[in-house]
N, C-alpha and C positions, 0 to 999 in steps of 0.2 A: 284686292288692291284697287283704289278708286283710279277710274280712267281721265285723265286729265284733254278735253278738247283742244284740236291742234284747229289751229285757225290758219287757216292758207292763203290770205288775202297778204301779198308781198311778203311772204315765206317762199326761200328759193325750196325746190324741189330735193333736194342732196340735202337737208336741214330738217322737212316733214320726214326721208326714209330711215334716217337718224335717229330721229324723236322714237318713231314706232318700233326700229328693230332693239331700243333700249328699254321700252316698254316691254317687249313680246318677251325679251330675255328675263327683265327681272320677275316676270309672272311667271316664266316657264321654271326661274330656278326655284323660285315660293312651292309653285306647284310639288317638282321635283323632292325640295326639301321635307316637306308634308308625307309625300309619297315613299321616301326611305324611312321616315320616322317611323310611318306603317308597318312598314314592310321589316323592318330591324327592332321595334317594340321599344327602341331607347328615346328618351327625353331631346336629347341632345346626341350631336351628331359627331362634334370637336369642340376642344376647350374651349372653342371660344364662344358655343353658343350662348354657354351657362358657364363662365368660371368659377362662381361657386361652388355651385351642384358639381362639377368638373373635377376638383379640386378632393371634394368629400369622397368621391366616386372613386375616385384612384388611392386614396386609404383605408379605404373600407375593403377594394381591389386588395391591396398588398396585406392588411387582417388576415383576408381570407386564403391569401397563399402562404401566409407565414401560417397561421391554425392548419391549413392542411396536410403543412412537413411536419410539425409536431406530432398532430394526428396519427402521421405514419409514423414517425420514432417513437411513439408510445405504442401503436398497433404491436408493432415490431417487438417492443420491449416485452410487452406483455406475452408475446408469445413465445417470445427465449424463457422468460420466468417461468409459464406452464409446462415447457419440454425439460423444463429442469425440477420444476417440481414434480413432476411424472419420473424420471429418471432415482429422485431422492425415495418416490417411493417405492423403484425396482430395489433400491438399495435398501430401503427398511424388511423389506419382504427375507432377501436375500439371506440378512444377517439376524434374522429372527429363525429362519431355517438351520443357520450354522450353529447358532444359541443353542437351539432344540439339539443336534446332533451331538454339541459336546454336551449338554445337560444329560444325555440318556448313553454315553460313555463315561462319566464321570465318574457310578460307579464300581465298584468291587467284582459283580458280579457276570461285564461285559467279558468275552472271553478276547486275548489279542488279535485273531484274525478279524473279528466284528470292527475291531478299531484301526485296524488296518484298512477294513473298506469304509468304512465311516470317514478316512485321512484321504481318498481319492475322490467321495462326497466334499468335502470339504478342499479339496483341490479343486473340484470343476466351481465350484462357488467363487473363489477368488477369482479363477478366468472369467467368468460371467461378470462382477464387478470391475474386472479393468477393461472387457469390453462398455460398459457402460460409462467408466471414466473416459474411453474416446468416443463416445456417442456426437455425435453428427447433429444441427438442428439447420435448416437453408444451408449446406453446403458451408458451412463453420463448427467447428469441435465446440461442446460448451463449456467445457471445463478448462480451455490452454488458455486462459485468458486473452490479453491482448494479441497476442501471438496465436490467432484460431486454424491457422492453416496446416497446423502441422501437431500431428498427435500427440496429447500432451506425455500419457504413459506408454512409455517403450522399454522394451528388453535392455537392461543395461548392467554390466558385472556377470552375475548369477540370478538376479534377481530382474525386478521392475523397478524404472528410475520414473521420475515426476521429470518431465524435461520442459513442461506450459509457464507460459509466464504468470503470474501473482498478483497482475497490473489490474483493476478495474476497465471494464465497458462502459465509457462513459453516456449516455442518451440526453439530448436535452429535451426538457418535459413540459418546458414552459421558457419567456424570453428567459428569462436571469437564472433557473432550475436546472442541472445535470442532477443525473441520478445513475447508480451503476446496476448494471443490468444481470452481470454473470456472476456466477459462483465459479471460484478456481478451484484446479484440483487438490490443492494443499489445504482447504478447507474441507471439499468434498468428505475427501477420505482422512486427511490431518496428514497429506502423505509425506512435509517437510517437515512433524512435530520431531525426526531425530534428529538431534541437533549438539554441538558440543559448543556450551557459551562461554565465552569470552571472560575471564573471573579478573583479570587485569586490567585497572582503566593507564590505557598509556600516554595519558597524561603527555599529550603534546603543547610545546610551548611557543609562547604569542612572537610574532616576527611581524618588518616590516611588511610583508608579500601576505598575510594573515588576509584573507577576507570577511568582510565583515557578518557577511553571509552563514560565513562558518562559526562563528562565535554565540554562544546561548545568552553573552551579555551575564551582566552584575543580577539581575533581577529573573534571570531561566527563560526571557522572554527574546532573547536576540536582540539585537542593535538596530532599532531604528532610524536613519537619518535625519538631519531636520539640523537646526540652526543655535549653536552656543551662543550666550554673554559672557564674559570673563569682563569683569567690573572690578578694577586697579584702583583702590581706593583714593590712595595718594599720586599718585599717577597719570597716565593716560586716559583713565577714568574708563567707559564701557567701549568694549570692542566686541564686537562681531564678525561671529569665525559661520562661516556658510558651508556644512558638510553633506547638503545634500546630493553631489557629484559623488561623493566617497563612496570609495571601494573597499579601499583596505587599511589595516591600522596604520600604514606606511603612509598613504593622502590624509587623515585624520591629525598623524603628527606634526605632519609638513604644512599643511594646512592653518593647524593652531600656532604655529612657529609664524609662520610668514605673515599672519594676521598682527603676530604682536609686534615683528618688525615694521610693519606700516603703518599702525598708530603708536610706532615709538615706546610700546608696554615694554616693561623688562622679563614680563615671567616665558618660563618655555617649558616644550613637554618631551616628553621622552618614552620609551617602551620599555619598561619592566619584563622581567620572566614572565608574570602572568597580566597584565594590563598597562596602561598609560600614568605615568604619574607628572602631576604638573609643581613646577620650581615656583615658588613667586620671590619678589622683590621687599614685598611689603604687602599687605591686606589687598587679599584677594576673595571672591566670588565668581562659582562659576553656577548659573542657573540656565532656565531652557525658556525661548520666546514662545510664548502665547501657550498652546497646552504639548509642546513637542517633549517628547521624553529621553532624548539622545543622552544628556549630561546623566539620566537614570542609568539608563543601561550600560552607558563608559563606566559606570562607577564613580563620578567627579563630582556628583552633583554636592556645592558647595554653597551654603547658604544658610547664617550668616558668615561674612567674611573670617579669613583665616589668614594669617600670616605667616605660620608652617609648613611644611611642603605636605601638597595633597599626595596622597597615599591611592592607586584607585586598584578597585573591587578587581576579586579575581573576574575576567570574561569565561573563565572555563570555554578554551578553545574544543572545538568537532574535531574527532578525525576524520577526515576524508580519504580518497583515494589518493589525493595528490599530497599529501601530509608527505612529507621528509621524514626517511627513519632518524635521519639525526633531530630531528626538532620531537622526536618523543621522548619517553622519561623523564618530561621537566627540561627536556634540553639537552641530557646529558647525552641522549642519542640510546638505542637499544645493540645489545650482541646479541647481532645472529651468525657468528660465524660458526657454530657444528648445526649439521642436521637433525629436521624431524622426522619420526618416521611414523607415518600416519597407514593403519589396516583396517581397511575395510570388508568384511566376509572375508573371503581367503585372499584376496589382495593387500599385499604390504607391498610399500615402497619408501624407499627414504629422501629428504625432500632437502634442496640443498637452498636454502636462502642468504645466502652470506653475500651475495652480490645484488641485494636489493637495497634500491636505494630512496626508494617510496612506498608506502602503505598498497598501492595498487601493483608493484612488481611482487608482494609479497602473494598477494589475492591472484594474483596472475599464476605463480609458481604452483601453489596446489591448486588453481583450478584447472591446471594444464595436465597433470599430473597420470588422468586417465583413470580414477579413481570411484566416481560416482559421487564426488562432493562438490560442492560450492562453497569459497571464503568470502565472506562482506563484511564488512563496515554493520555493530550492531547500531539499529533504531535511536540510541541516545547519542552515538557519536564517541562511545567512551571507549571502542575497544572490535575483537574482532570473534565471530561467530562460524562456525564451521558446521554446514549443512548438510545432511546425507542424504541424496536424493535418491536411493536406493532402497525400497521398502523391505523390510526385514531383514535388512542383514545389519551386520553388528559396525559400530566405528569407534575404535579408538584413536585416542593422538598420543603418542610420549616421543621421549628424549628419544635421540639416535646418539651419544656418546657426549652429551652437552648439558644446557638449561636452556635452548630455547623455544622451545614450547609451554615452557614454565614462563620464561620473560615476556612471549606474547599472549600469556593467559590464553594458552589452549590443548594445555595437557588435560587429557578429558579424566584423566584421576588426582589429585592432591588432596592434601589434610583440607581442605575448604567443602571438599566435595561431598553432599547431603546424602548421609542415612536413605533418605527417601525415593532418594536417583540410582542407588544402585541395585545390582540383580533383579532389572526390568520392572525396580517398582516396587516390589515386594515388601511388606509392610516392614516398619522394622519394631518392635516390641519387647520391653522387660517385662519381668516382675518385681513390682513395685518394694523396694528395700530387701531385695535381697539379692543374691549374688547369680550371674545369670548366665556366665561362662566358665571353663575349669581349660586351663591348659596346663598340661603334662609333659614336664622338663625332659630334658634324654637324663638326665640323674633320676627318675621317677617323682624326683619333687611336683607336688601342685599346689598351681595359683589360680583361688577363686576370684574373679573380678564383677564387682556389680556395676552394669553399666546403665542406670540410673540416668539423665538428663543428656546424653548423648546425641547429638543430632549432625555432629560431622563427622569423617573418620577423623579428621585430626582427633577429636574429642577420643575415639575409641584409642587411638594411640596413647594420648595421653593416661586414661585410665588403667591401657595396662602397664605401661609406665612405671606410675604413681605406686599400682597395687603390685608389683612387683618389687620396688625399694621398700615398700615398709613389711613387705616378707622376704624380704632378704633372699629372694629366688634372681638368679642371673640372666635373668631374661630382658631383651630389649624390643620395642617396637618400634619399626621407624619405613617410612616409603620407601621403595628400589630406585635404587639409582636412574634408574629410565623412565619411572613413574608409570610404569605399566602394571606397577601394583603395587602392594606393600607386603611387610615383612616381619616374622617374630625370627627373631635372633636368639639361639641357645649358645651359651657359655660357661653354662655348666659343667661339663668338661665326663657329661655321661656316655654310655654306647646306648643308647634306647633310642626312640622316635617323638620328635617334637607331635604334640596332637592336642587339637580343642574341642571341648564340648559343651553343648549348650546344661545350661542346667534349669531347673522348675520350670518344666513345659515351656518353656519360651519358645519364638521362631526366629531370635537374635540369630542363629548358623545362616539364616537362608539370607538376611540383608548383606550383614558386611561380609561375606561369606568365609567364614571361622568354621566350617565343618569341613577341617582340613584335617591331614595328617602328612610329614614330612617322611623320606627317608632315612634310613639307618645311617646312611652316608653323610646325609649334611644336617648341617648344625642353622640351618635356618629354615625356617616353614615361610612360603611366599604362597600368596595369596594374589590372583591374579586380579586384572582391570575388573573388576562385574562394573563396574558404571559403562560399558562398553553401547552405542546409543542405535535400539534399533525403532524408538521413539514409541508415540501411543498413537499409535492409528489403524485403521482396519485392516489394510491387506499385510500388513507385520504380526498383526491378531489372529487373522488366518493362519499364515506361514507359522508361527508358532504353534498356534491349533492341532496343527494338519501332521506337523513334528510329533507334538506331545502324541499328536492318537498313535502314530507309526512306531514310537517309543514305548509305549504302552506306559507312559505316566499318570496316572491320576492324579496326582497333587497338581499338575503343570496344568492338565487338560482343566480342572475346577478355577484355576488359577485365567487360565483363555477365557474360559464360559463365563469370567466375571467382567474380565474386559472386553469383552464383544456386547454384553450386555449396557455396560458404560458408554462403550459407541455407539451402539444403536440409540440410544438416547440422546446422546449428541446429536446423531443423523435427524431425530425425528424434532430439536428443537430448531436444526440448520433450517428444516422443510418448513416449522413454521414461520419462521423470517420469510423465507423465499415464497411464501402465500404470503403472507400480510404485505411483501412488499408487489406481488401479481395482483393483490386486490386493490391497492392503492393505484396501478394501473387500470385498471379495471374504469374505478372512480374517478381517475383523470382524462377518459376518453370520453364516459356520459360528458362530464364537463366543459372538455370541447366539442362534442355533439351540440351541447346546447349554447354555447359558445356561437358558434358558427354558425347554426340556427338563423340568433338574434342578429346578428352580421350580415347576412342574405339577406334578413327583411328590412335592415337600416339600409341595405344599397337598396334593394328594390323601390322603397320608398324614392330614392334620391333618382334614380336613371330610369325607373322602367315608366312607360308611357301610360298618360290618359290617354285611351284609344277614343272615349266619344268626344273630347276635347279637340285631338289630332284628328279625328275622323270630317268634323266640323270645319277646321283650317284649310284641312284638302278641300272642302267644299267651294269654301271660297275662293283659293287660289285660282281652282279650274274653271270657276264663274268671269276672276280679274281676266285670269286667261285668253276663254273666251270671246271677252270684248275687245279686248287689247285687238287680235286678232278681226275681228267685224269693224272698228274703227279704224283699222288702217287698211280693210280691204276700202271704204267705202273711200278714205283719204284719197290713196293712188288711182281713184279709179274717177276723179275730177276731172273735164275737157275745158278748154279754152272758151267756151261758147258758158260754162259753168262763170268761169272769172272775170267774162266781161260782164256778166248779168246783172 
């Protein structure tokens, strides 16, 4: 800094010590300045030296600590992925062991104790994979889903229940990117595929209090809000109805009403059983401003004009939990007034819902029940699903002295119910035009039946039916009253034994399970639940396994040894998702590695110092310095014999 000369001729004294101690100061902070830039290696000191550079410096700052939380939420992610795909492959090991075990009892020639200790082999095996379903990774379970703090499989009934939640780990991977990180254990293992679905849509119907939320809409795509025209030809001409507040079809109505009352329209709308339908006066149009699709999804969308009354689309209302049992049926409300009685493994209970008075008192009722199940709401909204959270053990649902497990679609046997789904699965098969069963009257009459195109038992009811009126045999088929099974009815009026049997090699007995025979006592042969649901998953594949070797079955054990095989295939396509999506981790760390990189060297660029630039500044500050200091020693040190001179 240049030293500016103080001239002391009639300069008071208090005005020269002034001058210099504001000099000395502004070199000593130049100095000072120079000397922290040093010493701190930054450009600038405070915003204010550089607001620019300042400005860049603190976004490049805040880059670099937002890439470093992702960083770690991806570090993170990737390494729940690898203990879980390490885990997938204790599990492929495991059930490739259990493979090999029933494949080398399967046949003829094991003797039963060999299969007996083969059944305690294959008992430690399932223990060793539900240890692995509560495996541990940082002090969280990986398999309970969101719910990690508490083990997802536990002792529940007789058996092991799935008790982890089903929720996704969400990770964000990038600003706008979530990605889920875990595998649940109903995937792991498939430990919730037993399941009894819901074969009723109960058809709940549209009401003011309807949220909009709830409705799939005219088009499956839900009700988006946004802004009507209604265009009164002769009339009021266009009005504008603003439903983007709306809730529910109750504001939607009121809504469109009050609109027309204040441009004096005459049309109005109203709520149908299943949607809105609007009155007009005279030629009406009802379209949607700019690209909004609300008048689509009402069902209204009217264009061109109509003078008719608009008619709108079914919304196909959701059930939800809070659905009214009277607003299902269409309206007409559901009877639930006798019990169900729902068995699971050796637990039966009868379940009394006759005082529910919403869809979630119902879900509430059996899930309190102490049973090892879960009721919800299915995925489309149309009805109600009943979940066995209980690996290998069996669940049915029927009547307790009523219809209402029939009326809430979820008796787990009716004429609806698929060939395929019963007796754990077991194929079901003819022979193609010919006759494939023979049941034997208590009169010794027999009726051959070909069941041919059969794919429900209704169907198999109906065929013997059919093939029993046009041979004139008095036999009748038809469901049991409780739906816990169905039934042949003799009325033949013989003393013998109702009995079926398969005919031309078929394995027809083992589906619908028709390798039955009644007693001499009664005149009707019943045939129990086999849809009874202990689903398709591994540790039920064991448990059955481990049965069959104790049993000394070979048809049941080849029958294990195929679906363990099945699973393990599963498992080993689950493991490849759960790599491809660790690699895809993997990939997005390089990424931000070099990310963040490039972000270092942009701030550095911005803040970090030229040292022989600053090195140079210090120079001269301490030179300004200096002088400052020398011209005010020699200032104050001027005498009166100086100023008279």
């Amino acid at each position: 800094m240049a030293v500016s000369p103080i001239y002391s001729t009639r300069i008071s004294l208090q005005y020269q010590t002034q001058s210099l101690l504001e000099a000395v100061r502004r070199n000593q902070y130049s100095s000072f300045i120079q000397q922290s830039r040093l010493a701190s290696g930054r450009s600038f000191l405070a915003l204010s030296d550089d607001p620019v550079a300042s400005s860049r410096a603190l976004r490049l700052g805040e880059e670099l600590d937002r890439q470093a939380q992702v960083f770690e939420n991806v570090t993170r992610a990737s390494d729940v992925l690898n203990a879980t795909d390490d885990a997938l492959a204790d599990v492929n090991d495991m059930l490739s062991e259990a493979h090999a075990i029933a494949s080398q009892n399967a046949g003829s020639l094991t003797l039963p104790d060999e299969r007996i200790a083969a059944a305690e082999l294959i008992a430690s095996i399932r223990e060793q994979l539900i240890t692995i379903g509560n495996r541990e990774f940082d002090g969280r379970h990986l398999f309970a889903g969101r719910d990690s703090t508490e083990q997802p499989f536990q002792s529940l009934l007789s058996g092991v229940g799935f008790l982890g939640d089903t929720g996704d780990v969400l990770v964000r991977v990038s600003d706008s990117d979530f990605e889920a990180v875990n595998l649940t254990g109903d995937v792991l293992f498939g430990a919730l595929s037993a399941r009894v679905i819901g074969s009723v849509d109960l058809d709940p119907v549209v009401s003011a209090n309807t949220r909009l939320d709830d409705l799939s809409g005219a088009g499956g795509s839900g009700v988006r809000t946004g802004v009507l025209l209604f265009n009164e030809i002769s009339g009021a001409g266009v009005v504008q109805v603003d439903l983007t507040q709306a809730d529910t079809l109750g504001d939607v109505v009121n809504s469109i009403n009050q609109a027309a009352t204040d441009a004096g329209a005459g049309f109005t709308a109203a709520l149908s059983a299943t949607g809105i339908d609007i009155t007009p006066t005279g030629e009406l149009s009802i379209t949607d401003t700019g690209t909004g699709v609300i008048a689509d999804d009402l069902g209204i969308l009217t264009d061109p004009p109509v003078a008719a009354p608009i008619i709108g689309a079914d919304l196909r209302v959701r059930v939800t939990r809070t659905t009214p049992i009277a607003n299902l049926g269409g309206g007409a409300g559901l009877n639930l007034a006798d019990p169900i009685r729902i068995t699971n493994g050796t637990e039966s209970k009868s379940i009394d819902l006759s005082s529910a008075e919403t869809v979630q008192e119902v879900l509430n009722e059996i899930n309190a029940a102490g049973l090892g199940v879960r009721a919800e709401v299915n995925g489309a909204g149309t009805g109600i699903d009943v979940i066995n959270l209980v690996s290998g053990s069996q669940l049915s649902i029927s009547e307790d002295g009523g219809t209402t497990a029939a009326t809430l679609g979820i008796r787990s046997l009716d004429t609806a119910t698929t060939l395929s789904s019963l007796n754990h699965g077991l194929s079901f098969e003819t022979a193609a035009g010919e006759d494939d069963i023979r049941i034997i009257a208590k009169d010794g009459s027999k009726l051959d039946v070909n069941l041919d195109g059969a794919g429900t038992l209704g169907d198999i009811i109906d065929l013997i039916n059919a093939a029993a009126v046009d041979a004139g045999v008095a036999l009748t088929a038809s469901m049991t009253a409780s739906g816990d099974g169905w039934q042949i009815e003799d009325t033949t009026g013989g003393g013998g034994v109702i009995t079926v049997h398969p005919l031309n090699n078929t394995v027809t007995a083992l589906a619908p399970g028709l390798d039955r025979a009644a007693d001499a006592a009664h005149t009707e042969l019943v045939i129990d639940d086999l849809s009874t649901s202990t689903g398709d998953n591994v540790l039920a594949a064991l448990t059955e396994l481990e049965e069959s070797l104790r049993r000394d079955d070979t048809t049941a054990i080849t029958a294990a040894a195929d679906r363990l095989e099945t699973l393990n295939a599963e498992i080993t396509r689950t493991r490849g998702v759960v790599g491809a999506r660790a690699k895809s981790m993997q990939d997005r760390l390089i990424q931000i590695e070099n990310a963040n990189a490039a972000t270092e060297t942009f701030l550095a660029d911005v803040q970090d110092l030229d040292y022989a630039e600053a090195a140079t500044q210090f120079e001269q500050a301490q030179t300004a310095l200096q002088a400052s200091l020398l011209t005010g020693s020699r200032a104050m040190s001027i005498s009166l014999m100086d100023f008279l001179a």
